[in-house]
N, C-alpha and C positions, 0 to 999 in steps of 0.2 A: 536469363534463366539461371546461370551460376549464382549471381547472387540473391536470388530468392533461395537456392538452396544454403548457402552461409548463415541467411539470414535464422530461418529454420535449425541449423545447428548447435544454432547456439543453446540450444534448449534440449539437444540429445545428451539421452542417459541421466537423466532429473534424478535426485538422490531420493529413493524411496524402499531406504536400510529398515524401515520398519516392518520389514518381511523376511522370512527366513532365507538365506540364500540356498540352492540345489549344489553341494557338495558332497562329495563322494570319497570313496577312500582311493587312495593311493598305488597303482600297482606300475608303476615304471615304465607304462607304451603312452602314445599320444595320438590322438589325433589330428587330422590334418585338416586344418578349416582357410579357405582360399578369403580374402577381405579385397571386395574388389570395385574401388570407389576412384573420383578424381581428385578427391580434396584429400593431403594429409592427416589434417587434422580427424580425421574420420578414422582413419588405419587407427591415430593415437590412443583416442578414444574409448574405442573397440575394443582393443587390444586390453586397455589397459581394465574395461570396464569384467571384462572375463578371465582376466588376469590371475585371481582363485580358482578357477572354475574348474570342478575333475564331475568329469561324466565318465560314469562304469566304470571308474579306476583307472581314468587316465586323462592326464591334462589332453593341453589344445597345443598344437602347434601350427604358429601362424605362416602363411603366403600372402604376398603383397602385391596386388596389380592397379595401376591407375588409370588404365583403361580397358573399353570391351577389347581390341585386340592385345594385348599384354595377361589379360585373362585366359583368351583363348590359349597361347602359345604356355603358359602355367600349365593348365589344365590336361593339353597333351605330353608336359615332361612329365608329370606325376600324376601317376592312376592310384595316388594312394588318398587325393584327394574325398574327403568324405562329406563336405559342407562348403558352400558356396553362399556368403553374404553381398549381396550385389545392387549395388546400383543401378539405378532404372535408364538416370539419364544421367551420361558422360560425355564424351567430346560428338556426339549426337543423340537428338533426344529416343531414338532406340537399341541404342547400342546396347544398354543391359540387355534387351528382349534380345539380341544378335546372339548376345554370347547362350542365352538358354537357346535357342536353336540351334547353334555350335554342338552343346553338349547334347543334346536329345538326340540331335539330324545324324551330322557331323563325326559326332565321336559314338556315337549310340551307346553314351554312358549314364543307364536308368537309374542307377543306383545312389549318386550321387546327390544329394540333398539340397534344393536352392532355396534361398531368402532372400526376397526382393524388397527394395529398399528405396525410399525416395524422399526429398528434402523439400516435394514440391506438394501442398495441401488440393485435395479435388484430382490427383492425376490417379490414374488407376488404367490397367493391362486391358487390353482388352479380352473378353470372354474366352475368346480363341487360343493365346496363350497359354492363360490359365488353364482351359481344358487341354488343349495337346502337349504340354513340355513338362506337368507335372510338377509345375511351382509348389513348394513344400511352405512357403507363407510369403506374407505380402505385408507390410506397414510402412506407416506414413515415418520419416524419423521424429517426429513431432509426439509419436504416441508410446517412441520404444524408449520408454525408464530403462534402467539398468539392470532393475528385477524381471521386464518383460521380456528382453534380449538375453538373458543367461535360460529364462523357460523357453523363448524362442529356440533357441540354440542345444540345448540339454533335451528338447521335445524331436528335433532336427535329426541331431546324431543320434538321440536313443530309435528314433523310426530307422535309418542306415543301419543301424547293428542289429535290430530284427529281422531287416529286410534278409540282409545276411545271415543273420542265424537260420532261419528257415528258408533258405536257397535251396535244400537238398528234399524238400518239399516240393519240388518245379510245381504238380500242377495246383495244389493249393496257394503259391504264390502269385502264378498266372490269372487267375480267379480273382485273389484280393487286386491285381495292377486292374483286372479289367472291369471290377466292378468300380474300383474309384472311378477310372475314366469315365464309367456311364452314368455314376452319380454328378459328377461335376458338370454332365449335360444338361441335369434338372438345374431350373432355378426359381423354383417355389416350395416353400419349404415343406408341405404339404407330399408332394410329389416327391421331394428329400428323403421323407419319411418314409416315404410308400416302398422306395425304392430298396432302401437299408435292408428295409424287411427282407424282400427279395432275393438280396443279394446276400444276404445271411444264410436262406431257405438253400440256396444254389451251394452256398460255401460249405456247409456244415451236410450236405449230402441228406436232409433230414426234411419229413415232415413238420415244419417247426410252426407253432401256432405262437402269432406275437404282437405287441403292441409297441408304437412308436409316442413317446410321452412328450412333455413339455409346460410349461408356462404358457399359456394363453393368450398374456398380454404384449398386445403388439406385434400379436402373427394371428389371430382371431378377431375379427371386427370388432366385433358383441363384446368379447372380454374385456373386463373391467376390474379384475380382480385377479387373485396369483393362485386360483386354482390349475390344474393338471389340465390339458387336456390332451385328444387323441388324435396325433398329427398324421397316424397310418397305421394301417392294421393288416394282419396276416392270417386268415384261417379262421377269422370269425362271419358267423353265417350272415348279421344283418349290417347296416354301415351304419359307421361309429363313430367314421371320421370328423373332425370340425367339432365334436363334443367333450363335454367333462367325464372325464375319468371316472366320477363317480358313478355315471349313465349303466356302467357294469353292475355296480352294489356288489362290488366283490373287496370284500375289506383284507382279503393277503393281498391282492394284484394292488390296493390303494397305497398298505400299508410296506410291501416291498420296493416301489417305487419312489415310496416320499421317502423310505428310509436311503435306496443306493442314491437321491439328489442331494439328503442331506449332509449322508459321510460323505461324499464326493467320492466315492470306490463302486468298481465291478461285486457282486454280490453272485456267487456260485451256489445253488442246490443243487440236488440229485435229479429233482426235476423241472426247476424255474431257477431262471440267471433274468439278474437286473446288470444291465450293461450302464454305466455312464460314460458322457459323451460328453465333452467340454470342447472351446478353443475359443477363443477371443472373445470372452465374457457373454460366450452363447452356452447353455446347457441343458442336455436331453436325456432323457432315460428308456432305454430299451427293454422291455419286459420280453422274455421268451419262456415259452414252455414249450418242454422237452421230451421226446420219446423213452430217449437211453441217456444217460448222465453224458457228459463230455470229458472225453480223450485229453489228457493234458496238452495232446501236438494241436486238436482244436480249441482248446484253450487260446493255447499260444498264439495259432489262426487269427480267431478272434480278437487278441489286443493288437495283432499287425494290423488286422484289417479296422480295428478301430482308429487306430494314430493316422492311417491312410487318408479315413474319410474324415477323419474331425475338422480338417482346414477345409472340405468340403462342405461342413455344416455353416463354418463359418461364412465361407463366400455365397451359401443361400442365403443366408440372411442379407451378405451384401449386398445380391444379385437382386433381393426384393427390395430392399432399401435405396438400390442405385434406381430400379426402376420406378420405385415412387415417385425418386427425385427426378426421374428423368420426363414420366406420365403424367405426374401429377400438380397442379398448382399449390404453393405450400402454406398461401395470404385462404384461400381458398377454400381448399381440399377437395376442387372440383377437376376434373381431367384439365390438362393444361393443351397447348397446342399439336403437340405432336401424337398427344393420345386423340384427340379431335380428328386429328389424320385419319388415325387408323378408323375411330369410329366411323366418318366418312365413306371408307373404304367400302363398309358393313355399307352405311346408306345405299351406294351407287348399285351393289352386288345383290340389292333386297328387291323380292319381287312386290313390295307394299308400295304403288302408287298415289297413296296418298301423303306419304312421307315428304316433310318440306325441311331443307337445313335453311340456316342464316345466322347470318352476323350481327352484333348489338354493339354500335361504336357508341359509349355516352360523349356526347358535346360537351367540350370545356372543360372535360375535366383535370385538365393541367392547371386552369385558372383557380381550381378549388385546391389544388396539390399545391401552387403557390400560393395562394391567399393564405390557410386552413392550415394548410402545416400537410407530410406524409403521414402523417396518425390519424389525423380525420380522411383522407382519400384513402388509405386502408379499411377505413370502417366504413366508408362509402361504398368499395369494392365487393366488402360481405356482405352488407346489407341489399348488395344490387343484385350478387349471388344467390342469396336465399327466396328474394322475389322471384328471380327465376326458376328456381328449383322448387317452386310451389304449382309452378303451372300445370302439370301432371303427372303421375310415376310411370305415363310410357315416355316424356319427354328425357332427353337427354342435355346435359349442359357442361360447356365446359369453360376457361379463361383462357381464350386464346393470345391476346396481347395483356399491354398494360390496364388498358379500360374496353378493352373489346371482349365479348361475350359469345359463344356458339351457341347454337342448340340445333336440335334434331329431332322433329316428333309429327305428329299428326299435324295434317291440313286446319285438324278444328281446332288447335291451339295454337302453333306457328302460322302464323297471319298477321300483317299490319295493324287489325283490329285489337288482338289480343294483345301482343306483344307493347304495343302501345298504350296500349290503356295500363302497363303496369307502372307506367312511368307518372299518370295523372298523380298520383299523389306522393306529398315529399319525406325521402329518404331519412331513417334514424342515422346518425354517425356523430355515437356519442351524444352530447349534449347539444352536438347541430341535428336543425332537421334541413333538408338542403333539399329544394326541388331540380331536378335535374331532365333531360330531356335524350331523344336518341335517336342518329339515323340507324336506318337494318336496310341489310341485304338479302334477299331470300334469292334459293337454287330451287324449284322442285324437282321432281324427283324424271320427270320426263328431261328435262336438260340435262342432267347428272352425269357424268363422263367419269371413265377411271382412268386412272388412280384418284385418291382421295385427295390428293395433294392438289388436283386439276379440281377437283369441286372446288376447294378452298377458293381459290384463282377466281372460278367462275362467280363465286359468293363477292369474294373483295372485289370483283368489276361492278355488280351490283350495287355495293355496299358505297365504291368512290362515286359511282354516279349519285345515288341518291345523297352523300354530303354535299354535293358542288350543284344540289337542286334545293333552289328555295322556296317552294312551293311543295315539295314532296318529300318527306323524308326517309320514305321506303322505297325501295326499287324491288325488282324481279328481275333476273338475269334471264336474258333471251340473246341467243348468240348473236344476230346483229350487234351488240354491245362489244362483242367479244371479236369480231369482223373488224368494227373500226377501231378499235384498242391496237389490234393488230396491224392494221392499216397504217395508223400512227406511226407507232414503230419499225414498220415496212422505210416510211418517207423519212423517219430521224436518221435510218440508219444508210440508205441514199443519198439524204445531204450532207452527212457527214462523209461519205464515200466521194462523191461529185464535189465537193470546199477542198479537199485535199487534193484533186486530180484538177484544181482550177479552173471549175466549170460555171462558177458565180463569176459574174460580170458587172460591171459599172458601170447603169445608162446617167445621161445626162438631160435635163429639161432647163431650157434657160429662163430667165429672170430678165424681162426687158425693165428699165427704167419708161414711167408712164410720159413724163414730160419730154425726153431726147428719141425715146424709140431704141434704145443703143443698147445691146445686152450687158449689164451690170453683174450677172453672174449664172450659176446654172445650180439646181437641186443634184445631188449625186443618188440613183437610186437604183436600188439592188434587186438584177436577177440572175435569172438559173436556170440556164440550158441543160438538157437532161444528154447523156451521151450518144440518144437520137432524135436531137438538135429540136425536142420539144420544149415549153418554155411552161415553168409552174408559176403559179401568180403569186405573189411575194403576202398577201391576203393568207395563202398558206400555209408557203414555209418560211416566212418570219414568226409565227407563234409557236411554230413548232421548233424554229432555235431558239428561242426563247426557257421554252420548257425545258427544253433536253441540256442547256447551258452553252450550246455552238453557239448561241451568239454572241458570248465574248469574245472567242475568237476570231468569230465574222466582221465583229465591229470593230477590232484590233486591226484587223486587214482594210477593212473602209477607208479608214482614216491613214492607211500608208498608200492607200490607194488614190484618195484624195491629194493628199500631198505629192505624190506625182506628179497628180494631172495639175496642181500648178502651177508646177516647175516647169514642164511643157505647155502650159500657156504662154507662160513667161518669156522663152525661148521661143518662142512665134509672135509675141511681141501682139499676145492679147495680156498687159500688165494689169489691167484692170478689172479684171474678171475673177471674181471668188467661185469659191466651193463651199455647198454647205450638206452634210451630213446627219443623218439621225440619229440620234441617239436614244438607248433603252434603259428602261428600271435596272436590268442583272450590272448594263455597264455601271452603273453611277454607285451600284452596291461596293463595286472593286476600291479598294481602299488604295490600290494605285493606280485608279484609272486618271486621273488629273495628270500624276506622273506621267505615264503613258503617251498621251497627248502632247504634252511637251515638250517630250523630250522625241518625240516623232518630228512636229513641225522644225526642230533644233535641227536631227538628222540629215532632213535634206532642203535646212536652210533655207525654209519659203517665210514671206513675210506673214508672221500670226496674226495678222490683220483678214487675208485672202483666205482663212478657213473662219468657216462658223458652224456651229453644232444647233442644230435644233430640238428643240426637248419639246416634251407634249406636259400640257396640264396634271395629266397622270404623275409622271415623274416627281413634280413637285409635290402632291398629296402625298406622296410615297413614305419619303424621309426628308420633310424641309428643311431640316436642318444643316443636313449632308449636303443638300441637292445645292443652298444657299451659297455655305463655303466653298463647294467646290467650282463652281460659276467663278464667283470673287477671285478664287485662285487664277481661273482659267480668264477673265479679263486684265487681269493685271499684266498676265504675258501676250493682252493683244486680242485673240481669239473673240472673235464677233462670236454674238450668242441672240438665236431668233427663239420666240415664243409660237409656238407649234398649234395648228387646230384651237385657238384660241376663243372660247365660248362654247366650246363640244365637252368638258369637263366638267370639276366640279372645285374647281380652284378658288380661293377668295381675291379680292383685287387687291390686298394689302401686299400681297409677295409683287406684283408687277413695281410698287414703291421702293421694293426690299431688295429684285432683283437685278443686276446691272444687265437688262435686256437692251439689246439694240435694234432687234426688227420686231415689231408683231401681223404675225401671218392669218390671216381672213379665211378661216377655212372653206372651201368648197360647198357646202351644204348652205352656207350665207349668200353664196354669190350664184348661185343657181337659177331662185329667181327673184334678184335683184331685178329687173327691170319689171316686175308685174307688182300692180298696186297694191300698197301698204306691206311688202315682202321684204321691203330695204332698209327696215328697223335696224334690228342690229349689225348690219353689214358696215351703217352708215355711222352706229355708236361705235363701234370699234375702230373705227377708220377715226373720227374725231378724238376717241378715246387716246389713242397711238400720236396723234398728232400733238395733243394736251401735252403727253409726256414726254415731248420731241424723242418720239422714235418712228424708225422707221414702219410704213405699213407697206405689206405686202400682199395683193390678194392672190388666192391660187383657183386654179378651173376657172380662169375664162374662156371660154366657147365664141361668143357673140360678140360683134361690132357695137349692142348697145350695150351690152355689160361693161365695156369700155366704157364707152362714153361718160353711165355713169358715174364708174369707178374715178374718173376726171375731173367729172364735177366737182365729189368730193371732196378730190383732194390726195386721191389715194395715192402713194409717190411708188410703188414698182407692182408687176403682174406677173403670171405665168400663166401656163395653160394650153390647151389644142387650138384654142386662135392662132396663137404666136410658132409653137411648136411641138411637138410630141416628145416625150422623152426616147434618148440614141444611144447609138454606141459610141464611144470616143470619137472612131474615126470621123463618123457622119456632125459628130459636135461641132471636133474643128470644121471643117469645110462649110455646115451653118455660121460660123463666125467668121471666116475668109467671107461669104455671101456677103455677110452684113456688117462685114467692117467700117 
């Protein structure tokens, strides 16, 4: 974080001498401005950049703190302090806000002037600050020239030494603190306007009939052009707000207004004042007309109470600016996600049962973001925007993701028919026209739950299903959907509870050899007694660790677990008896999983011959390439490797050339009915096939005395299965191998 902010300073105080500096004459007191950062260089800076600087006839005298608490303990030696330059973020990233509630809370020192300050671009106070402590400005240091920080500072101290002059005014002071506070609660510029009025009407004791002025553009939708308009009004009969100035046809009210924007000055009559209102390249014109001329002490009122609110006008405009960027999409200009929310919110809370929301994922559209360039997937974006925003003006539509879409409207427009059909024909973006395609999820309005945030949820359960259906690519969320989603998640977070409290177990199924009878080894295969010793079927919660990522850990543990059982073969003096283990896509993904393995069978020292890993067809379509090398690896240190479910996939035959396999295993579904006419095709070609390439074949699920048989004939060299055994616990393993030693 420090060094984003160095980075950043290097660029405070930009020389922009081609403006007049704010100098004053001379009278020999000083003020006292507190500079309260972590970096030197900043004190230096500062110092140096105000270093001329006389406000109201009196220099600066500086205080130096380089942290919020170092501020703090300043702050209470000297109550003569009259300005506070402060950084936002110091040795924590709220420590400036600390030290403004210090002074506000703490010392209940209102008077004092703060300038908040920060090196970091996008960071800004939150609301609540701003509105309770009374921040007197706020910039990024990226935007304070040196011309901006001497007007900062000279706008600062001259609001402190009015505040001050008119002390002896209590309740007209009281008035200007209370109405800033309640203006700084608006934050639409509109409601800015309304407000000023108001608080003018309140301050000034007066009937006051008035106008709150401005530029149009860029606070008026429609506006397109730099006339006036009428941001608030006070004491006119009909509304006038949101219009042009001219809508009056009053050419003093036109001609006194463009005159106080033009001189950039307050303009006083006996019975119409043009107030101007500036601060941070925002500008507004207050028109009043008056009962009785103005009091010089409401004069004075008046400029207090303007310097009060001008950093008020300014943060409306930020407050609308933050919330564009905060609402709204900017590729777009359509509500973004979180505006989606709220509109939501409207959906659930709306008695119109015909109301349907949903989501619009477009397909592939990464593949055009890569192909195309992000210029044309931008234009892709609008152009998919504007289709939807044609559909009709009760519809609502927003950007919720990168390529996902909301909307909100009638039954007879939000519908799989419609919504679809706007995709039949191909997209402009630019000089492409690109056909594109779209799952949606629809909520109606009967399923609808609040908060808006839970509709969302309800939409994106709709919306995953219908992507992972290839046959449909709209769904309608109906709670069952949201039942098993939960359900789901009920069991990930179970098996992850039960794997830690070592409730997964390692059954064993032996491998006899066809020709001796003799067991040659056993499958290691995983289950999960639940902590009331009920049993889930691995069918289950193997794809559920899958998804959730436990099974790299699970399979991490298999294989130490294998390697045990072994070592305790070995030690019983079954030396001839492997382990073989399955293996999954997530494992073969790990870029140490080879490692892994290795350096496990090294661990506890079993020969890498008596493990073998079994991989399914799957695996290999995966990432052949990976799957290739890491096999090769894993032979070279020994590690027997069988071919899994072999003719259940979609593998080609050339990887069985390619792969250093040593068993191929006959899955279950071949050997079922093996023994009924013409069913023993490819039981019989894979059994020959395995032989062609002197490897071992292995069948699994034998049941039957003649499914042996056959399997004999052919030639097939090992089995398993419920003939022979059912799969066990260790203990029942060994004592089946004692039996049949």
């Amino acid at each position: 974080m420090q060094a984003t902010e160095n980075t950043n300073d290097d660029f405070l105080f930009i020389d922009d001498s081609d403006e007049d500096d704010i100098i004053d004459e001379l009278n020999g007191d000083a003020w006292k401005v507190l500079i309260v950062d972590d970096d030197p260089e900043i004190h230096s800076v500062t110092q140096l950049a105000l270093s001329d600087l006389v406000v109201l006839g009196r220099r600066l005298e500086y205080l130096h703190a380089y942290s919020g608490k170092d501020a703090c303990e300043l702050i209470e030696e000297h109550d003569d302090i009259v300005l506070v330059l402060l950084d936002v973020v110091m040795e924590t990233d709220d420590a400036g806000l600390n030290v403004v509630k210090h002074i506000r809370e703490e010392l209940c020192r209102e008077d004092i002037r703060i300038v908040l300050r920060t090196g970091q671009p996008g960071y800004a106070p939150e609301e609540s600050v701003i509105k309770d402590y009374d921040i007197n400005d706020y910039k990024t240091k990226t935007e304070l020239t040196r011309r901006k920080l001497v007007t900062t500072v000279y706008a600062a101290i001259r609001s402190y030494q009015q505040i001050s002059t008119v002390s002896q005014n209590r309740i007209g002071l009281e008035k200007i603190i209370e109405a800033a506070a309640d203006l700084l609660e608006l934050h639409s510029v509109q409601a800015f306007g309304q407000g000023v009025l108001q608080q003018l009407n309140r301050l000034l004791g007066d009937d006051v009939s008035g106008l709150f002025c401005a530029r149009g553009q860029g606070i008026i939708s429609s506006a397109d052009d730099l006339s006036f308009y009428i941001l608030g009004q006070q004491g006119h009969s009909s509304v006038i707000v949101n219009q042009k100035l001219d809508t009056l046809k009053s050419e003093l009210i036109s001609a006194q207004v463009a005159s106080c924007f033009g001189q950039k000055q307050h303009n006083f009559d006996e019975q119409n004042v043009s107030l101007y209102l500036a601060s941070g390249g925002y500008r507004a014109v207050i028109y009043l007309e008056l009962a009785n001329e103005l009091t010089e002490t409401q004069q004075q009122l008046i400029e207090v109470f303007l310097t009060n609110i001008a950093i008020g006008y300014e943060n409306v405009h930020l407050f609308q600016k933050l919330r564009n960027a905060a609402y709204k999409d900017w590729l777009t200009e359509l509500p973004n996600r979180l505006e989606f929310v709220n509109l939501l919110d409207q959906f659930s809370n709306s008695n119109n049962q015909d109301l349907v929301a949903a989501l619009v994922d477009i397909n592939h559209f990464s593949d055009i973001n890569d192909g195309l360039g992000q210029d044309v997937g931008n234009l892709l974006l609008a152009a998919v925007a504007r289709r939807l925003s044609g559909l009709s003006e009760d519809c609502q539509i927003a950007r919720v993701g990168a390529d996902v879409f909301g909307v909100i409207g009638p039954n007879e427009f939000i519908n799989p028919e419609c919504l679809s059909a706007l995709f039949y024909q191909p997209f402009d973006a630019g000089e492409q026209k690109l056909p594109i395609n779209a799952c949606i999820g629809f909520c109606t309005k009967e399923y609808a739950r609040l908060p808006g945030v839970k509709v969302l949820n309800q939409i994106n359960i709709a919306l995953n299903l219908a992507k992972k259906n290839r046959e449909q690519h709209c769904m309608y969320y109906m709670q069952e959907m949201e039942d098993k989603t939960l359900w789901r998640l009920g069991m990930i977070r179970q098996l992850r509870t039960d794997f830690s409290e070592n409730r997964l177990e390692l059954w064993y199924q032996p491998q006899l050899s066809l020709e001796t009878g003799k067991v040659i080894g056993a499958e290691a295969l995983l289950r999960w007694r639940t902590a009331d010793g009920a049993f889930i079927s691995p069918e289950i919660f193997i794809p559920l660790a899958e998804y959730s990522g436990l099974i790299i850990e699970i399979g991490d543990w298999v294989i130490n677990q294998a390697c045990l059982q072994i070592t305790t073969l070995e030690e019983q003096g079954f030396d001839q008896v492997s382990i073989s283990v399955n293996v999954s896509i997530p494992q073969f993904r790990r870029s140490n999983f080879v490692d892994n393995i290795i350096d496990t069978t090294k661990a506890h020292k079993v020969q890498a011959s008596k493990l073998e890993l079994e991989i399914t067809e799957n695996i290999l379509m995966d990432e052949p390439q990976v799957v290739i090398d890491s096999l090769l690896r894993l032979k070279e240190q020994g590690i027997s490797i069988a071919l899994d479910d072999f003719g259940t996939g979609y593998s080609s035959l050339s990887y069985l050339q390619k792969l250093p396999f040593d068993r191929l295993k006959v899955d279950r579904s071949f050997v079922n009915d093996i023994t009924q006419p013409g069913q023993s095709l490819i039981a019989d070609t894979i059994i020959n096939l395995g032989k062609q390439m002197n490897l071992k074949v292995i069948a699994e699920g034998v049941e039957e005395l003649a499914q042996e048989a056959h399997l004999k004939e052919q030639g097939c060299h090992e089995v398993q299965g419920y003939y022979y055994a059912k799969p066990m616990p260790e203990k029942d393993f060994l004592a089946f191998l004692q039996k049949n030693k």
